[in-house]
N, CA, C and O atoms as CSV, one atom per row, in Angstrom:
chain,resi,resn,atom,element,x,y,z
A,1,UNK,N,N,131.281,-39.123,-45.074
A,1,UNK,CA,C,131.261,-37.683,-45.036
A,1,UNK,C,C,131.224,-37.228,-43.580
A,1,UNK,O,O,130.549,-38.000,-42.899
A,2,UNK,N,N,131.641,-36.415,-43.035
A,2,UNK,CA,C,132.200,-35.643,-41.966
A,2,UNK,C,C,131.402,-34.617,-41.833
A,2,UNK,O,O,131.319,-33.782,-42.734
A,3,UNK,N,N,130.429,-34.481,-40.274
A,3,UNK,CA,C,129.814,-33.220,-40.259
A,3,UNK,C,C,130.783,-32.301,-39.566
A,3,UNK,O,O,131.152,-32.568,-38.422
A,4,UNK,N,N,131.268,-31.096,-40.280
A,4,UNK,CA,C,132.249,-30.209,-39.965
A,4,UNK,C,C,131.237,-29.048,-38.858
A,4,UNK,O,O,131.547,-27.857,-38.839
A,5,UNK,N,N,130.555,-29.346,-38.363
A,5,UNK,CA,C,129.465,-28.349,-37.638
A,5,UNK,C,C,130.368,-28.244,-36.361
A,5,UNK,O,O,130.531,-29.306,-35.760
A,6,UNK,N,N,131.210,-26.706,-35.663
A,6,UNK,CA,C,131.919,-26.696,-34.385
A,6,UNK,C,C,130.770,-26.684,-33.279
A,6,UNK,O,O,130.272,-25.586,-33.530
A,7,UNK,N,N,130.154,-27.112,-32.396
A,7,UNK,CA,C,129.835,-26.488,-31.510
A,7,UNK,C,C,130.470,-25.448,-30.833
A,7,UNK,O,O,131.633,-25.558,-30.445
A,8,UNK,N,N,129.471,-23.960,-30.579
A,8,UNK,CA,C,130.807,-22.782,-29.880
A,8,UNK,C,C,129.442,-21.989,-29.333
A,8,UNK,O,O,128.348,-21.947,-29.896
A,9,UNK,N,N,129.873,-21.304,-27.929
A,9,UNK,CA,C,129.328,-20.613,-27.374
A,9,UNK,C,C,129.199,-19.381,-28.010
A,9,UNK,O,O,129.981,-18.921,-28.842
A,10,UNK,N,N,127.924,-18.736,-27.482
A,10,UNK,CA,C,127.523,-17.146,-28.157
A,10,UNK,C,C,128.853,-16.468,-28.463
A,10,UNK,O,O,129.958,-16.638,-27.947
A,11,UNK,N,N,128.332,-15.400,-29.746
A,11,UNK,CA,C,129.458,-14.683,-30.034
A,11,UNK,C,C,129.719,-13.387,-29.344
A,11,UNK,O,O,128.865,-12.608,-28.920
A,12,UNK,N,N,130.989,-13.264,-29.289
A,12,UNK,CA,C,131.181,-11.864,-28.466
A,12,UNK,C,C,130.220,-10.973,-28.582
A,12,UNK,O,O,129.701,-10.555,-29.617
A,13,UNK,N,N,129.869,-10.530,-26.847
A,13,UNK,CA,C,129.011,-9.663,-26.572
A,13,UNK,C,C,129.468,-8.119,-26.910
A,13,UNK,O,O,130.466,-7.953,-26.209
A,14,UNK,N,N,129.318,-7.399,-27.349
A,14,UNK,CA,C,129.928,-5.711,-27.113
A,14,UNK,C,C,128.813,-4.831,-26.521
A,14,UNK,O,O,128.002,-4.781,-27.447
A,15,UNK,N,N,128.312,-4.108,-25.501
A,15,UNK,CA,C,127.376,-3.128,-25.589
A,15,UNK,C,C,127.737,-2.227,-25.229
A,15,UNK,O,O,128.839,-2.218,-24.681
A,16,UNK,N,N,126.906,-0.916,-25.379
A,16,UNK,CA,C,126.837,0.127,-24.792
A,16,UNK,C,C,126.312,0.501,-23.238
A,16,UNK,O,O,125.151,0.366,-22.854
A,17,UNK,N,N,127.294,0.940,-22.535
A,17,UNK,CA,C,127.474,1.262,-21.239
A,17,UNK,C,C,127.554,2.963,-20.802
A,17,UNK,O,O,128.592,3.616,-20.911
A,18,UNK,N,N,126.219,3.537,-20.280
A,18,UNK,CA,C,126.819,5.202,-19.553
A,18,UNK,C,C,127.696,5.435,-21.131
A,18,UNK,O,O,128.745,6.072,-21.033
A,19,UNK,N,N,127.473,5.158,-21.929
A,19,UNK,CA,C,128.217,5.995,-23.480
A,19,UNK,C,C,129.711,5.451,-23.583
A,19,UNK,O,O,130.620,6.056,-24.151
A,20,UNK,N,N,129.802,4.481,-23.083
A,20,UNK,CA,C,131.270,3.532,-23.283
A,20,UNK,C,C,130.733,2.423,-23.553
A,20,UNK,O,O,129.789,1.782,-23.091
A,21,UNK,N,N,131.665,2.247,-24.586
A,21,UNK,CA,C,131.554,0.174,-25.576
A,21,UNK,C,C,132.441,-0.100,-24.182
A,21,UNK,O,O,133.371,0.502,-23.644
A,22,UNK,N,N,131.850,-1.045,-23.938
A,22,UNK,CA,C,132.444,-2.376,-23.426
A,22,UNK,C,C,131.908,-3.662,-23.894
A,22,UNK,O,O,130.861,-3.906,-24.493
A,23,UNK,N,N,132.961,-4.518,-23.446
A,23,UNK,CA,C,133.071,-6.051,-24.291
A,23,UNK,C,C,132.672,-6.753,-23.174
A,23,UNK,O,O,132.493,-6.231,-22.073
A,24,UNK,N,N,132.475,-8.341,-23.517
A,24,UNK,CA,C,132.252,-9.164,-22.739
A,24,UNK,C,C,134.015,-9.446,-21.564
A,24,UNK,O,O,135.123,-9.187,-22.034
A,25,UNK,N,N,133.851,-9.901,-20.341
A,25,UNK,CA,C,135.332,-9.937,-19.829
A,25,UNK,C,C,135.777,-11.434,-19.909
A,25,UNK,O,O,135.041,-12.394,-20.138
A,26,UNK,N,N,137.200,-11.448,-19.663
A,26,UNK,CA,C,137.669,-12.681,-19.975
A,26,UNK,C,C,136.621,-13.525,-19.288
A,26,UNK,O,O,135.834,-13.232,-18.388
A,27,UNK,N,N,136.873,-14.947,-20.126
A,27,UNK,CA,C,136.338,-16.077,-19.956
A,27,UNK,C,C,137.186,-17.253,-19.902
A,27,UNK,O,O,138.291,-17.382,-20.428
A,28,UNK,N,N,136.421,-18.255,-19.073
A,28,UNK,CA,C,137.198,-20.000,-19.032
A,28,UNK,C,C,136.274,-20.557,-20.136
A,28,UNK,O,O,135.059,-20.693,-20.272
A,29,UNK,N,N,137.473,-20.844,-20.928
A,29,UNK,CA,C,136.719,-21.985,-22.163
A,29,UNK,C,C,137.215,-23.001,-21.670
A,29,UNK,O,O,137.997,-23.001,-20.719
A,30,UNK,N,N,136.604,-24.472,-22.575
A,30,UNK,CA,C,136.751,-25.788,-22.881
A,30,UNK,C,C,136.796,-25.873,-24.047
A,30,UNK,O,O,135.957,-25.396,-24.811
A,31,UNK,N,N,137.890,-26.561,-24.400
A,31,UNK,CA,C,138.157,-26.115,-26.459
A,31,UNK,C,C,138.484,-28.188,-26.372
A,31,UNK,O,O,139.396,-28.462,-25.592
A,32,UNK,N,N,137.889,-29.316,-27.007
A,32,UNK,CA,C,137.776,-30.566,-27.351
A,32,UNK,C,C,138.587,-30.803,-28.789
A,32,UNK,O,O,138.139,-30.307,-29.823
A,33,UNK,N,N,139.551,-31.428,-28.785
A,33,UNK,CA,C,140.521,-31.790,-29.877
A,33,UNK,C,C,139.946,-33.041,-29.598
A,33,UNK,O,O,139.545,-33.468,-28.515
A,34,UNK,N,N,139.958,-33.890,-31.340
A,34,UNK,CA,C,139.709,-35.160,-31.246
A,34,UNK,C,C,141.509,-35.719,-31.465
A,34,UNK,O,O,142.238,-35.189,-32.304
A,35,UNK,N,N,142.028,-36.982,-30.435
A,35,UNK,CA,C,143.103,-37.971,-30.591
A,35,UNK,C,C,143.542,-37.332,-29.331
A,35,UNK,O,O,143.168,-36.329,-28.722
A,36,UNK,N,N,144.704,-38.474,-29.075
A,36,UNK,CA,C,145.609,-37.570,-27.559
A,36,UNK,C,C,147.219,-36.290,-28.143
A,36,UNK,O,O,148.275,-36.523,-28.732
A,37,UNK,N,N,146.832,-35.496,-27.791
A,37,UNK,CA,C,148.222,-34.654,-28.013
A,37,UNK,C,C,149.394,-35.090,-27.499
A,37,UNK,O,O,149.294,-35.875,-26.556
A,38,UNK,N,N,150.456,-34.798,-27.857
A,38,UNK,CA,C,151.286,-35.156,-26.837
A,38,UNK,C,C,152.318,-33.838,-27.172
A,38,UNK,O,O,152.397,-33.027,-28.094
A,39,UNK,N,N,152.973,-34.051,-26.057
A,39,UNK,CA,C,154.107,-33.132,-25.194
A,39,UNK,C,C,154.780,-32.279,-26.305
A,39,UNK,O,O,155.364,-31.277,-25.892
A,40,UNK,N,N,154.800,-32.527,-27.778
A,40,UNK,CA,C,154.907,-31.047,-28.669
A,40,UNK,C,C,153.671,-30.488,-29.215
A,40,UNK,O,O,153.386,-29.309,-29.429
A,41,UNK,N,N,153.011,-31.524,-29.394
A,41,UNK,CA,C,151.835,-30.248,-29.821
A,41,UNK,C,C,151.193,-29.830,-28.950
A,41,UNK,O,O,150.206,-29.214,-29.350
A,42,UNK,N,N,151.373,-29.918,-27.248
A,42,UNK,CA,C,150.627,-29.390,-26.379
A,42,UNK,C,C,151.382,-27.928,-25.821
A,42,UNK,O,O,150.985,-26.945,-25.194
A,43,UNK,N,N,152.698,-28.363,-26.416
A,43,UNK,CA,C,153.554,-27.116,-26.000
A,43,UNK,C,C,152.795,-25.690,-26.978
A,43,UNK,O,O,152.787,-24.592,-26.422
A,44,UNK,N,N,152.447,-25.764,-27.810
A,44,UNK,CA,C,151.390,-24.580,-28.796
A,44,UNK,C,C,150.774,-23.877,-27.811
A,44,UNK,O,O,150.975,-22.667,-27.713
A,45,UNK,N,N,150.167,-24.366,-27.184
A,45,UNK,CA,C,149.202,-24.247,-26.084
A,45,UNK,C,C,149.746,-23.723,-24.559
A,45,UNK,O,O,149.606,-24.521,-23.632
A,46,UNK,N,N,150.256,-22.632,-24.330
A,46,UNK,CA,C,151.149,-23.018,-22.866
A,46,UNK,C,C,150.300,-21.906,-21.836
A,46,UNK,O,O,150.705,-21.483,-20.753
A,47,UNK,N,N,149.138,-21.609,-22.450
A,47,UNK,CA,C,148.454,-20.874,-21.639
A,47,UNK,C,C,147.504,-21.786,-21.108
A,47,UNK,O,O,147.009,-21.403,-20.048
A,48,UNK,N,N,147.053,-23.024,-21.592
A,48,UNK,CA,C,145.783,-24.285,-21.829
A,48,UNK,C,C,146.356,-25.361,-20.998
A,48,UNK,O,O,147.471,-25.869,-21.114
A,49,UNK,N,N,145.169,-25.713,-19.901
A,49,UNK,CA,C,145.672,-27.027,-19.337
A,49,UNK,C,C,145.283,-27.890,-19.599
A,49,UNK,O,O,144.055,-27.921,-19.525
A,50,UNK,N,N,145.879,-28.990,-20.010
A,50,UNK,CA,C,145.208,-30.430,-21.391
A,50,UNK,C,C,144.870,-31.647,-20.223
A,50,UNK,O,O,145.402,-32.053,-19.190
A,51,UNK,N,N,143.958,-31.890,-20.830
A,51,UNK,CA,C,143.473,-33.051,-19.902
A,51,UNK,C,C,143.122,-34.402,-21.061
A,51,UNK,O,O,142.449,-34.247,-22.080
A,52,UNK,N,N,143.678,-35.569,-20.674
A,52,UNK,CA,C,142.818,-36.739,-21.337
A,52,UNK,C,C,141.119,-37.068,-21.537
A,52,UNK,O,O,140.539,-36.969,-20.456
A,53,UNK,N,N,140.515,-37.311,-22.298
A,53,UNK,CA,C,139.070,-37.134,-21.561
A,53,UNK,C,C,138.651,-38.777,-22.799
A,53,UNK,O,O,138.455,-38.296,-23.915
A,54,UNK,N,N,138.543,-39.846,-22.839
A,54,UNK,CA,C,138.501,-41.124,-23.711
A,54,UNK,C,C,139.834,-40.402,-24.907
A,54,UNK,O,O,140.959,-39.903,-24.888
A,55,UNK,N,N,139.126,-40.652,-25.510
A,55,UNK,CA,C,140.234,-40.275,-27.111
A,55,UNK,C,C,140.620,-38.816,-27.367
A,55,UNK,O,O,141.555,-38.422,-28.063
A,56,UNK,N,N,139.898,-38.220,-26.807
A,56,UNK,CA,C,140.197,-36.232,-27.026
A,56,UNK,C,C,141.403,-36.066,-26.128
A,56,UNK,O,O,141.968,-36.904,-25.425
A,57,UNK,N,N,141.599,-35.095,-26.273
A,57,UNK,CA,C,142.671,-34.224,-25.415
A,57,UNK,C,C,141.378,-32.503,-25.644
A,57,UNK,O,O,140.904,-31.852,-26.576
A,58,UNK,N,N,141.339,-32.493,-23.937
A,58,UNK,CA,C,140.352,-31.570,-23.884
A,58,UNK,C,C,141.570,-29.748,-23.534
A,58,UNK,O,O,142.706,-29.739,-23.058
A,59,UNK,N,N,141.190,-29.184,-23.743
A,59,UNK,CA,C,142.206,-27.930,-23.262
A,59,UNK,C,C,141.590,-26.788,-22.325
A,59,UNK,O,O,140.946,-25.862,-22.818
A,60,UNK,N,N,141.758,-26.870,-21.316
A,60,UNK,CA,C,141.135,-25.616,-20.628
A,60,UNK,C,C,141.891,-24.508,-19.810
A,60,UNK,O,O,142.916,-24.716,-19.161
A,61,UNK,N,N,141.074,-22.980,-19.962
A,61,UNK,CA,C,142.247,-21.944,-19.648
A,61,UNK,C,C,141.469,-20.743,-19.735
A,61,UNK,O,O,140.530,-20.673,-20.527
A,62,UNK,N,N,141.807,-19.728,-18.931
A,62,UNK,CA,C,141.116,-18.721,-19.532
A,62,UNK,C,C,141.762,-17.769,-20.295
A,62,UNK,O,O,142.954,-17.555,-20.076
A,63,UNK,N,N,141.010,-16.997,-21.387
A,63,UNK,CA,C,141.481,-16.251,-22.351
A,63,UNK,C,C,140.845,-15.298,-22.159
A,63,UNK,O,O,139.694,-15.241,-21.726
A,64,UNK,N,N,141.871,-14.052,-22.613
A,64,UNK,CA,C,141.524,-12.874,-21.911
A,64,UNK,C,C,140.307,-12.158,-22.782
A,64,UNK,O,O,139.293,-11.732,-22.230
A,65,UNK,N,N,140.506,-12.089,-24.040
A,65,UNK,CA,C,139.596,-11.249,-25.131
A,65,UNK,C,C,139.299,-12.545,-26.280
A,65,UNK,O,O,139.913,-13.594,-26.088
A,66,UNK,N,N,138.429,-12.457,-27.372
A,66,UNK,CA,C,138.342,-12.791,-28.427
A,66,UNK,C,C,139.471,-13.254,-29.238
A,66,UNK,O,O,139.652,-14.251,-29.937
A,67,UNK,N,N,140.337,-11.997,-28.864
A,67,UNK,CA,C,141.411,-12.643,-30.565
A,67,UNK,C,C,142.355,-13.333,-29.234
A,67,UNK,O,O,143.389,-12.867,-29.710
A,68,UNK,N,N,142.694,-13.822,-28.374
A,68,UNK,CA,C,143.467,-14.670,-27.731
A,68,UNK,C,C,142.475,-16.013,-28.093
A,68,UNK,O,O,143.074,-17.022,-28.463
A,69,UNK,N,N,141.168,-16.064,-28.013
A,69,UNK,CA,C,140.662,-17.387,-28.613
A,69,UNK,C,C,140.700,-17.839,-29.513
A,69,UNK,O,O,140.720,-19.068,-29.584
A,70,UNK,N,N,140.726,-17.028,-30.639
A,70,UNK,CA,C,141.132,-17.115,-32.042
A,70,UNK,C,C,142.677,-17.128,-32.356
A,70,UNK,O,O,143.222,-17.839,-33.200
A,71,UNK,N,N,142.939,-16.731,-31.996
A,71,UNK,CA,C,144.857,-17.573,-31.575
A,71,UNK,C,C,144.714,-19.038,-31.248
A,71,UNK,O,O,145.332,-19.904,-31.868
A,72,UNK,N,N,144.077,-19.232,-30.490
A,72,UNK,CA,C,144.386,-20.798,-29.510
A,72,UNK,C,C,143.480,-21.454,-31.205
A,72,UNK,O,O,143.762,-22.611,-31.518
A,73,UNK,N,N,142.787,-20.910,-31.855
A,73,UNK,CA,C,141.773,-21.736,-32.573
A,73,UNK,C,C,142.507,-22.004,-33.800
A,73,UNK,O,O,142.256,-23.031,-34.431
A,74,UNK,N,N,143.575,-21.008,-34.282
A,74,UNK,CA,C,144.201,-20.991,-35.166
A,74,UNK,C,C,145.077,-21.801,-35.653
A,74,UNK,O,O,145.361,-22.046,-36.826
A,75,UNK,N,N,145.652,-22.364,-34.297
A,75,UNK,CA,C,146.756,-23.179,-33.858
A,75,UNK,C,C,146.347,-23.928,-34.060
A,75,UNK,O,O,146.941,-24.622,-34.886
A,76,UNK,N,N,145.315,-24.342,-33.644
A,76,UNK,CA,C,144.869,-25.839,-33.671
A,76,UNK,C,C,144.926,-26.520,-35.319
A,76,UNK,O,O,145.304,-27.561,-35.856
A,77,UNK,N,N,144.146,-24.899,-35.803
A,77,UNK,CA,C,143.989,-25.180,-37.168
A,77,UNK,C,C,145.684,-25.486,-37.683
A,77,UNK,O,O,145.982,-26.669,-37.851
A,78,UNK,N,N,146.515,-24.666,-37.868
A,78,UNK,CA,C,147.716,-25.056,-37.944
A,78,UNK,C,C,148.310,-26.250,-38.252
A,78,UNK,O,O,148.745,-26.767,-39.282
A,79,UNK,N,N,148.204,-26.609,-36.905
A,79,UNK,CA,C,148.557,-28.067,-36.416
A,79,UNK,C,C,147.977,-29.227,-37.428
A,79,UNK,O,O,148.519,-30.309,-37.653
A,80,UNK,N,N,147.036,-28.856,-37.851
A,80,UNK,CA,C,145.993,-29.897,-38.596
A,80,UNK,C,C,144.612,-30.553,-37.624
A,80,UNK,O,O,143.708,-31.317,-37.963
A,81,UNK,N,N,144.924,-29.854,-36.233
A,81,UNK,CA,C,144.293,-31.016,-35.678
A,81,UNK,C,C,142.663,-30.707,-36.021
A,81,UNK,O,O,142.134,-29.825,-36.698
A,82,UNK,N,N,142.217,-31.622,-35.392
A,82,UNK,CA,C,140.384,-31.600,-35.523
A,82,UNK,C,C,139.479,-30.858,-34.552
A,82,UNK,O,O,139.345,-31.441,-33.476
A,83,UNK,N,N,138.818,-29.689,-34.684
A,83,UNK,CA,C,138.346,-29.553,-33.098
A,83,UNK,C,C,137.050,-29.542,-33.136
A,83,UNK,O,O,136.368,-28.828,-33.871
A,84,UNK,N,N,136.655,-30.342,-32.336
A,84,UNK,CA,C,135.165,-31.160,-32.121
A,84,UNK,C,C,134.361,-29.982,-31.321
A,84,UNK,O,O,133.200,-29.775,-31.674
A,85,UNK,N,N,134.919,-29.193,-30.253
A,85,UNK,CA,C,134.074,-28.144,-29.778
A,85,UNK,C,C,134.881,-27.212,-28.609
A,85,UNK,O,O,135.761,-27.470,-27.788
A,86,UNK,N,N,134.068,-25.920,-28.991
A,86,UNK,CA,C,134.749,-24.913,-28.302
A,86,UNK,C,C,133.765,-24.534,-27.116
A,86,UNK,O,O,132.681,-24.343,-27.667
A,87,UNK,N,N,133.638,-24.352,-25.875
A,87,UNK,CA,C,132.479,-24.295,-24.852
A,87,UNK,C,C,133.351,-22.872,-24.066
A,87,UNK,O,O,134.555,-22.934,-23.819
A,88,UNK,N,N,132.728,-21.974,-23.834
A,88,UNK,CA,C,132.657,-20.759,-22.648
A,88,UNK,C,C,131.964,-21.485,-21.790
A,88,UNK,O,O,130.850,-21.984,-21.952
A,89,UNK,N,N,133.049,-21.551,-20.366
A,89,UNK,CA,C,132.256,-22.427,-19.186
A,89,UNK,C,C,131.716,-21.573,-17.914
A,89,UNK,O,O,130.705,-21.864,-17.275
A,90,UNK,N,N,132.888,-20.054,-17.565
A,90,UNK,CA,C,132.837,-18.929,-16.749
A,90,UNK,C,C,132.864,-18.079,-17.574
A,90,UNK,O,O,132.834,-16.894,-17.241
């Protein structure tokens, strides 16, 4: 059995500012795929710079808002692949 538990950084911040919502601003993630990608399924990704890291293919990049992360997360899902963890690093 498979613990499906993602590790993922806090969820989007929103607060109130002087009487304006503002959001948290873009961020550099680290998003961990388990196996090595190669050169088509990394093409999904052309905002993400993929790095080898043992058996993962790690992806890092910054994304501007929420639903651009949830794009990159989607894909993955897509793809089939596995993703072991999503980290906000900046």
């Amino acid at each position: 059995m498979h613990n499906h538990q993602i590790p993922a950084s806090p969820s989007h911040q929103v607060r109130l500012q002087h009487g304006c919502v503002t959001t948290t601003p873009p961020g550099l993630y680290t998003i961990r795929i388990k196996g090595r990608l190669g050169a088509t399924a990394l093409s999904a990704f052309p905002t993400m710079v993929a790095e080898v890291e043992g058996s993962d293919t790690v992806l890092n990049g910054s994304l501007t808002d929420p639903s651009a992360l949830f794009g990159v997360l989607a894909q993955i899902e897509a793809l089939g692949l596995e993703l072991l963890e999503v980290r906000r690093v900046a």
